[in-house]
C-alpha positions, -999 to 999 in steps of 0.1 A, spaced: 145 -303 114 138 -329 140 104 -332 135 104 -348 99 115 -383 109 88 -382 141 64 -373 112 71 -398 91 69 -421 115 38 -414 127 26 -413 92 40 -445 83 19 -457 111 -15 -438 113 -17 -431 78 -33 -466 63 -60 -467 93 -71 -429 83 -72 -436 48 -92 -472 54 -120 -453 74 -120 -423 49 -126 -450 21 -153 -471 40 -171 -438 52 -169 -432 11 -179 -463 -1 -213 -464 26 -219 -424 12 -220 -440 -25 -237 -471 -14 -267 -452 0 -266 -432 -28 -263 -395 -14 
């Protein structure tokens, strides 16, 4: 399965950005109080 280590890879690299905008787009939800 070659695409396992690309995946990673890309993970290891996209994944903190993604994470840090679904957290901010959280914390501004709660923060207007939806």
């Amino acid at each position: 399965d070659m695409l396992r280590p690309m995946l990673k890879e890309w993970l290891d690299e996209n994944l903190p950005s993604v994470v840090e905008r679904m957290v901010e787009k959280e914390i501004a939800r709660v923060a207007r109080g939806d």
